[in-house]
ZADO-1210 file (C-alpha; in nm, 4 decimals, padded with zeros to 6 digits):
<atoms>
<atom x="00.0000" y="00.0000" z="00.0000" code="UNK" pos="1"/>
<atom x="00.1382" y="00.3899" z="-00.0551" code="UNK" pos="2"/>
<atom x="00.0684" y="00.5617" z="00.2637" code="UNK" pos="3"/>
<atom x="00.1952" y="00.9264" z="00.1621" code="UNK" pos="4"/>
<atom x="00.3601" y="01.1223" z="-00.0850" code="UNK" pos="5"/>
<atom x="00.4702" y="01.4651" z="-00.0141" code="UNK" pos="6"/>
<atom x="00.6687" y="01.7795" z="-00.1096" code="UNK" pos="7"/>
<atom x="01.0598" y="01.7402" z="00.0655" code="UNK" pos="8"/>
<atom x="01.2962" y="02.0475" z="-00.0471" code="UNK" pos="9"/>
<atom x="01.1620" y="02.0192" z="-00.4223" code="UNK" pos="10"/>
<atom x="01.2143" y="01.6756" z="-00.4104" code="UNK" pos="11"/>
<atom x="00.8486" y="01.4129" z="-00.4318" code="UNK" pos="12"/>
<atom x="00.8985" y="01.1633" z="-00.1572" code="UNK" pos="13"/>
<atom x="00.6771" y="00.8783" z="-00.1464" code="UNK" pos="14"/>
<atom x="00.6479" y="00.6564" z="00.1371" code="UNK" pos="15"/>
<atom x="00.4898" y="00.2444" z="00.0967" code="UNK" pos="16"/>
<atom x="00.4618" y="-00.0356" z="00.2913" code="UNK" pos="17"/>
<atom x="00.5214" y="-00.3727" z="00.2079" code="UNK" pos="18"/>
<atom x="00.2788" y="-00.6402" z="00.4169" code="UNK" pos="19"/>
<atom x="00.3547" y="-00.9530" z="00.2497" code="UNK" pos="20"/>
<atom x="00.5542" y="-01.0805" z="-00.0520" code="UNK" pos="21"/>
<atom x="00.2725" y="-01.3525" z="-00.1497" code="UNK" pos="22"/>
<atom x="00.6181" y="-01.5932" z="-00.0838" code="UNK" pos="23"/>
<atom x="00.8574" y="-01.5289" z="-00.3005" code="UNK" pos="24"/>
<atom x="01.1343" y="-01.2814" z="-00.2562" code="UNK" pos="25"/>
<atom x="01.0568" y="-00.9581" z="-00.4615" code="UNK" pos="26"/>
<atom x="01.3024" y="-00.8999" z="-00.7695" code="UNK" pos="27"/>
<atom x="01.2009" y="-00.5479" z="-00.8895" code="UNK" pos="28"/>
<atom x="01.0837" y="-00.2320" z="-00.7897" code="UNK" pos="29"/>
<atom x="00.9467" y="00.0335" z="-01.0164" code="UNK" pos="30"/>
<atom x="00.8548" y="00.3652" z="-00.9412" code="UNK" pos="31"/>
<atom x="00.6955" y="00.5687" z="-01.2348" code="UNK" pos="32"/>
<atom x="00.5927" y="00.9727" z="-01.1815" code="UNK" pos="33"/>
<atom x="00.3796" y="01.0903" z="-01.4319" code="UNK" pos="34"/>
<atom x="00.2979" y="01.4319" z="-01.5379" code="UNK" pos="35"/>
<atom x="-00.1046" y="01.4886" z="-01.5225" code="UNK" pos="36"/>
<atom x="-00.0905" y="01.6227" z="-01.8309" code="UNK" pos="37"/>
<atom x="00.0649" y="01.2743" z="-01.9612" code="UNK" pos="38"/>
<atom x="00.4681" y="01.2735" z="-02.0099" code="UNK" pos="39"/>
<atom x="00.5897" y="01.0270" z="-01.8122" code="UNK" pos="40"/>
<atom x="00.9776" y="00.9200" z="-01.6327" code="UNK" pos="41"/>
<atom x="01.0532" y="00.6556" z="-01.4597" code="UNK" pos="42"/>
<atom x="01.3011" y="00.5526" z="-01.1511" code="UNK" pos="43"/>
<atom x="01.4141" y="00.2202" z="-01.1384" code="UNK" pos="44"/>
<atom x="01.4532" y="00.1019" z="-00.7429" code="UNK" pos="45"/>
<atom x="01.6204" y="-00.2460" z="-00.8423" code="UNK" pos="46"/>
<atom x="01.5023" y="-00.5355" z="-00.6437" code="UNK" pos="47"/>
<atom x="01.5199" y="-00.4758" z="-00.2297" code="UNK" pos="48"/>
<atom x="01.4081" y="-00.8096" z="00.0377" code="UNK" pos="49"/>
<atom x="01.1788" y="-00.7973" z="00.2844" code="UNK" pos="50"/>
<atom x="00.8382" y="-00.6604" z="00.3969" code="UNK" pos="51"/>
<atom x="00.8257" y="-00.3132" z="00.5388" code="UNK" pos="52"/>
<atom x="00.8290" y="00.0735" z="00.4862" code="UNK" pos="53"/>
<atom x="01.0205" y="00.1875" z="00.2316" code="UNK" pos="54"/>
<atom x="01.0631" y="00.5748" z="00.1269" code="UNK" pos="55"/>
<atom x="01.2169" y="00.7149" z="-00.1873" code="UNK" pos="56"/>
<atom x="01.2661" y="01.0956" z="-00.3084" code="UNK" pos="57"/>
<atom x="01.2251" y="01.1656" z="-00.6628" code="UNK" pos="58"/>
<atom x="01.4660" y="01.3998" z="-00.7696" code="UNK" pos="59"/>
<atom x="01.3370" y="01.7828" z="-00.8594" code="UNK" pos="60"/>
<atom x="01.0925" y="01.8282" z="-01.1285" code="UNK" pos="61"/>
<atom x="00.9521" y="02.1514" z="-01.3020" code="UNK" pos="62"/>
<atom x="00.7172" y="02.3616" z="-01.1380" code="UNK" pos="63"/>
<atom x="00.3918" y="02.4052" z="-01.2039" code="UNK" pos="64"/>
<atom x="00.2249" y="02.0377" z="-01.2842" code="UNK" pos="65"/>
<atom x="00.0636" y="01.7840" z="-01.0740" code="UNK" pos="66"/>
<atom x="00.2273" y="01.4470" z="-01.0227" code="UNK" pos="67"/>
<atom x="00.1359" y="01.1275" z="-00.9457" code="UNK" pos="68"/>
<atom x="00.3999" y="00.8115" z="-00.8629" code="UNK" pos="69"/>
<atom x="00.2947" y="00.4580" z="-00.9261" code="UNK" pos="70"/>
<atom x="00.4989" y="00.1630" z="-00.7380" code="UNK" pos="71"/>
<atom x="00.5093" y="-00.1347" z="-00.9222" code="UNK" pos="72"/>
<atom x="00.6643" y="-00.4273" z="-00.6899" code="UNK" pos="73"/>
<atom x="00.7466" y="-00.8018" z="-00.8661" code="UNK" pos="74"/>
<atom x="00.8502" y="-01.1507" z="-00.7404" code="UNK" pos="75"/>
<atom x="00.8073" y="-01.4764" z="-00.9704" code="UNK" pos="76"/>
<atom x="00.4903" y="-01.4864" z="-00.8898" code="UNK" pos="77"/>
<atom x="00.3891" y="-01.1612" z="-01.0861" code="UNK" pos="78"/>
<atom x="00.3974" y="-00.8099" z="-01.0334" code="UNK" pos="79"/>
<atom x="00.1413" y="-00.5566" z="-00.8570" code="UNK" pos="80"/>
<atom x="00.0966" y="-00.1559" z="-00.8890" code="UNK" pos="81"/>
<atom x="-00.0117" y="00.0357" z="-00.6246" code="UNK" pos="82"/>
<atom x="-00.1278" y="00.4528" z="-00.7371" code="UNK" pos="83"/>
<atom x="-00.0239" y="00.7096" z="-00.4491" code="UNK" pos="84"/>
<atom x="-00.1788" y="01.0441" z="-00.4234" code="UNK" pos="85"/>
<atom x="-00.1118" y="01.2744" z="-00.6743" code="UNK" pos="86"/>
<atom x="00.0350" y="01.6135" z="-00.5585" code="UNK" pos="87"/>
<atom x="00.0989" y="01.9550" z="-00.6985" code="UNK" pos="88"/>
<atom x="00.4707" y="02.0192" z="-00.7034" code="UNK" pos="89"/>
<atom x="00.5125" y="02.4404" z="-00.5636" code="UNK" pos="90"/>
<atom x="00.8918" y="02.4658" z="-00.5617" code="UNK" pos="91"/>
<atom x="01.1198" y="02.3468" z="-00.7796" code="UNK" pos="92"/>
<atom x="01.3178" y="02.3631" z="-01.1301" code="UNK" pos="93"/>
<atom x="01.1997" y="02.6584" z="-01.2806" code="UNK" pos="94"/>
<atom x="00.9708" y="02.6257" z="-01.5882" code="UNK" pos="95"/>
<atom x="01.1048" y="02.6725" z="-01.9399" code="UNK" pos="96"/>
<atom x="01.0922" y="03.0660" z="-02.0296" code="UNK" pos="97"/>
<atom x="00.8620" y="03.1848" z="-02.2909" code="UNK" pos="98"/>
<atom x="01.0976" y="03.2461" z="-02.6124" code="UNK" pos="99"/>
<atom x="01.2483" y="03.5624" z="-02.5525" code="UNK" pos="100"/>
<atom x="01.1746" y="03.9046" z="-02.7685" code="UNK" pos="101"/>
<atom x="01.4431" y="04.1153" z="-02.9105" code="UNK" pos="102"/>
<atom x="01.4039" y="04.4753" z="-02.9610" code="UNK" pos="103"/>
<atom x="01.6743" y="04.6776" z="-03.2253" code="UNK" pos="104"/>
<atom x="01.8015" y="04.9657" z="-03.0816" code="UNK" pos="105"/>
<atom x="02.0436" y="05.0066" z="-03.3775" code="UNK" pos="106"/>
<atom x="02.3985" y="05.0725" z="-03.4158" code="UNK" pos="107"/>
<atom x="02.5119" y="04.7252" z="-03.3128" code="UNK" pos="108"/>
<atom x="02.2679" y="04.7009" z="-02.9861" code="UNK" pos="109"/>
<atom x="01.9672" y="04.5477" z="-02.8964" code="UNK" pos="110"/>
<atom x="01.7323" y="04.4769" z="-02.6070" code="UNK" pos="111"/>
<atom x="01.6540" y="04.0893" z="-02.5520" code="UNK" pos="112"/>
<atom x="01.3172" y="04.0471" z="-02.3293" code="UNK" pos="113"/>
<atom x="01.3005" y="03.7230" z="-02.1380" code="UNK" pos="114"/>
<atom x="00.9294" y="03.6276" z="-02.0589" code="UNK" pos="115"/>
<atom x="00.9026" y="03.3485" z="-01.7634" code="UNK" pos="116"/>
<atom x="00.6055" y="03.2456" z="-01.6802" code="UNK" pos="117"/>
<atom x="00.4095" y="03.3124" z="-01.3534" code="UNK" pos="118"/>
<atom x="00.4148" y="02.9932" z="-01.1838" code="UNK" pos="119"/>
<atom x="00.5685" y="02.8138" z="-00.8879" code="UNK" pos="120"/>
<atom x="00.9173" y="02.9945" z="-00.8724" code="UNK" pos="121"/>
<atom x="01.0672" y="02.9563" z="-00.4585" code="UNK" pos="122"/>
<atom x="00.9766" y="03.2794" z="-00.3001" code="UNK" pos="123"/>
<atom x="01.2831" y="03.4753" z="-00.2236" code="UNK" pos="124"/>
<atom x="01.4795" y="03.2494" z="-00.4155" code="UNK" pos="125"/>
<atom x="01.7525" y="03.3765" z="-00.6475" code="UNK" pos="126"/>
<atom x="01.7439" y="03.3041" z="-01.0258" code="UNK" pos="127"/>
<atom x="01.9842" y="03.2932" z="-01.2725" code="UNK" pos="128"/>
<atom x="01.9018" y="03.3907" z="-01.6138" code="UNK" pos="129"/>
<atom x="02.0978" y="03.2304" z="-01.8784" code="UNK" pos="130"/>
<atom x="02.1526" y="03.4294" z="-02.2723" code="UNK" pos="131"/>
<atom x="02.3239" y="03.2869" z="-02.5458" code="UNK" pos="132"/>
<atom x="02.3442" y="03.4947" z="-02.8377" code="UNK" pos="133"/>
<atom x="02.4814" y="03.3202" z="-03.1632" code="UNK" pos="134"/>
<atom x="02.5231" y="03.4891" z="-03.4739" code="UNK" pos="135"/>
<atom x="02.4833" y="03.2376" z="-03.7999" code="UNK" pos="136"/>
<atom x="02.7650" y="03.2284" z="-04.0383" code="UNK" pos="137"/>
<atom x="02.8154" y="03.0493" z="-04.3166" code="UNK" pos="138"/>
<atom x="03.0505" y="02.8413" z="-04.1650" code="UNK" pos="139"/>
<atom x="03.1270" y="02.7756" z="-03.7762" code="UNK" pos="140"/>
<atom x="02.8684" y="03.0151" z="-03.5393" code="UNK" pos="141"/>
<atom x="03.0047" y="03.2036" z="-03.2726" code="UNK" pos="142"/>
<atom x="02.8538" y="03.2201" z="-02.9493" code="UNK" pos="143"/>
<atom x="02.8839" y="03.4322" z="-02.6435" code="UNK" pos="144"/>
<atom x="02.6938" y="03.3793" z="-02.3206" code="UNK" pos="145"/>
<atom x="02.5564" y="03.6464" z="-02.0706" code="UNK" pos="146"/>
<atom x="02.4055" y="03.6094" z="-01.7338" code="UNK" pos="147"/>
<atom x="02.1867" y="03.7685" z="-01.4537" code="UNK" pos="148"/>
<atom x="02.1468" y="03.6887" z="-01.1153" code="UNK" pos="149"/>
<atom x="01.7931" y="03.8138" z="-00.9096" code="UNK" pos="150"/>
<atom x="01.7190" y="03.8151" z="-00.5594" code="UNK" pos="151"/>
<atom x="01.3763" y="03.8094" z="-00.4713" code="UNK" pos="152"/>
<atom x="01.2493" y="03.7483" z="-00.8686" code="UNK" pos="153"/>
<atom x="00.8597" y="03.7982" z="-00.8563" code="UNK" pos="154"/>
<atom x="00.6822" y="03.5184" z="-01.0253" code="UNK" pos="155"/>
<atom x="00.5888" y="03.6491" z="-01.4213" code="UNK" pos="156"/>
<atom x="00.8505" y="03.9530" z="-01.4182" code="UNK" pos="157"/>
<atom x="01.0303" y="04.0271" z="-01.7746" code="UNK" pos="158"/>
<atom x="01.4180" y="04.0404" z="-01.7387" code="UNK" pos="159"/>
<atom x="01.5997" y="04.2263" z="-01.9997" code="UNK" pos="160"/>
<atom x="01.9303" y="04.2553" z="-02.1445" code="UNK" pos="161"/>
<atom x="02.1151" y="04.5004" z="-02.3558" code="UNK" pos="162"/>
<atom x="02.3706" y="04.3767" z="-02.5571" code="UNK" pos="163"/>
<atom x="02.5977" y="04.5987" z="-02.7700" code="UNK" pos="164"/>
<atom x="02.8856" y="04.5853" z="-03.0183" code="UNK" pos="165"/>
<atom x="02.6833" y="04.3632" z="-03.2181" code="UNK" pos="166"/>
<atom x="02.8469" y="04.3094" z="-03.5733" code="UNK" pos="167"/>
<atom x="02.6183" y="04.3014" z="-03.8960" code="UNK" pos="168"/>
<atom x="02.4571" y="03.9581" z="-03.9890" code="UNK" pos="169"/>
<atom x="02.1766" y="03.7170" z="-03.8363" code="UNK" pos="170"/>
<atom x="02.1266" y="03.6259" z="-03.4729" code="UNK" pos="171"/>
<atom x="01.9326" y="03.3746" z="-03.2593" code="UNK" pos="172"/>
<atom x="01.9513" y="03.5043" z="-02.8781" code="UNK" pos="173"/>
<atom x="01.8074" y="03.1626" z="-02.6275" code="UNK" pos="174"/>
<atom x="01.7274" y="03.1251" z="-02.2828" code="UNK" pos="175"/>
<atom x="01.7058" y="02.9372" z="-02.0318" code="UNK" pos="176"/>
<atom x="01.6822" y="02.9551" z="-01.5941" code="UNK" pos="177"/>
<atom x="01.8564" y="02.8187" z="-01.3299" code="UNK" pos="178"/>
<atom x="01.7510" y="02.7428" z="-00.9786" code="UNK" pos="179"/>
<atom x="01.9037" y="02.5978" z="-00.6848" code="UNK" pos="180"/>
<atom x="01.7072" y="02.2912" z="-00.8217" code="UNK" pos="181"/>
<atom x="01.8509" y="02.2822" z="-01.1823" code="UNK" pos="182"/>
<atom x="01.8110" y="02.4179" z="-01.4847" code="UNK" pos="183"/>
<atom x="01.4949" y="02.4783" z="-01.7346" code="UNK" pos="184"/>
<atom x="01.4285" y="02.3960" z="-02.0712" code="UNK" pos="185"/>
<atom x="01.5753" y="02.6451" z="-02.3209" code="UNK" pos="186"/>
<atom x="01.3921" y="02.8395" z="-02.6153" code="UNK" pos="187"/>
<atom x="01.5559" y="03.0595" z="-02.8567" code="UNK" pos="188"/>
<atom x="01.3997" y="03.2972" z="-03.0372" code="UNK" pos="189"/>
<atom x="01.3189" y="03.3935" z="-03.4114" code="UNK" pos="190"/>
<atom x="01.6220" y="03.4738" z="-03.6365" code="UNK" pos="191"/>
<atom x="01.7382" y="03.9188" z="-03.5730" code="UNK" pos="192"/>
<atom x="01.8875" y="04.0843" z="-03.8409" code="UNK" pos="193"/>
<atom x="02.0576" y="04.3339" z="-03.6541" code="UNK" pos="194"/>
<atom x="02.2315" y="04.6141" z="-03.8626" code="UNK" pos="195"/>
<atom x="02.5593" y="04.6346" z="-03.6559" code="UNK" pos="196"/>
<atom x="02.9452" y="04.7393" z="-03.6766" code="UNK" pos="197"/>
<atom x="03.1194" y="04.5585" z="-03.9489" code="UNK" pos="198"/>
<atom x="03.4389" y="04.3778" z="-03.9249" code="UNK" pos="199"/>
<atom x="03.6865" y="04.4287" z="-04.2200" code="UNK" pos="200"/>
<atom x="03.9525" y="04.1326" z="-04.2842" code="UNK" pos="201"/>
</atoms>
């Protein structure tokens, strides 16, 4: 039976109990989360001996969804899945970022918007906001990376950064968000044709 499953530190910790193993020794243990909204992971526990409590932590997951964690326990005999309450997960890696805006300023600078979305960030947590611009060539891109730290980040707030000395050609700017859970998803936005300094060989 699954007697709990709660919120530990970001983490989804799910406590069961073994009362009998029907005779045989068990040989596996599967625990599956699964998004509500369908994707699902799995954990693989291996096989463990002996009736009992047993406890494991699923490592942090976004932000934002509602999870539920099926146990799956086999011997030779067959297997059986227990469902454990499904919970909403409040604090944890941050969700991936809308993709980010850019706005020209001209000369060689723009003004990249990054839109998160309003959901689930720790309060008083800091956030790191991760930018990679790359501008396309022909050949091998170059990238540079830029980065902003914010303490206290309100849920839903736009971050933005300037970035000059931009040279004339194409650019892709993406994002992405760090917590002291991990790291979200990135998205990049559309191709800029920025109108820059150019660079005589």
């Amino acid at each position: 039976m699954c007697n709990s499953t709660e919120i530990v530190d970001g983490n989804i910790r799910i406590r069961w109990t073994f009362v009998h193993m029907g005779g045989q020794p068990l040989t596996d243990i599967l625990v599956t989360y699964i998004f509500i909204e369908g994707q699902v992971s799995v954990v693989n526990q291996g096989p463990e001996v002996g009736v009992g409590d047993r406890v494991v932590d699923i490592p942090p997951l976004v932000v934002g969804f509602r999870y539920m964690a099926l146990v799956n326990a086999s011997n030779a005999i067959g297997s059986t899945i227990v469902e454990c309450p499904a919970v909403n997960l409040e604090v944890g890696i941050p969700p991936t970022p809308l993709a980010p805006l850019v706005r020209e300023l001209g000369e060689g600078s723009v003004v990249v918007v990054v839109r998160t979305l309003a959901s689930g960030l720790e309060p008083g947590g800091v956030l790191n906001f991760i930018l990679t611009q790359t501008l396309i060539a022909t050949q091998t891109p170059s990238t540079k990376e830029h980065t902003m730290s914010i303490d206290n980040y309100r849920n839903g707030d736009n971050v933005e950064f300037r970035i000059d000395d931009l040279v004339t050609g194409g650019y892709t700017f993406a994002v992405r968000v760090m917590n002291r859970f991990g790291a979200s998803g990135s998205t990049t936005s559309t191709v800029i044709q920025i109108t820059g300094m150019y660079v005589f060989m």
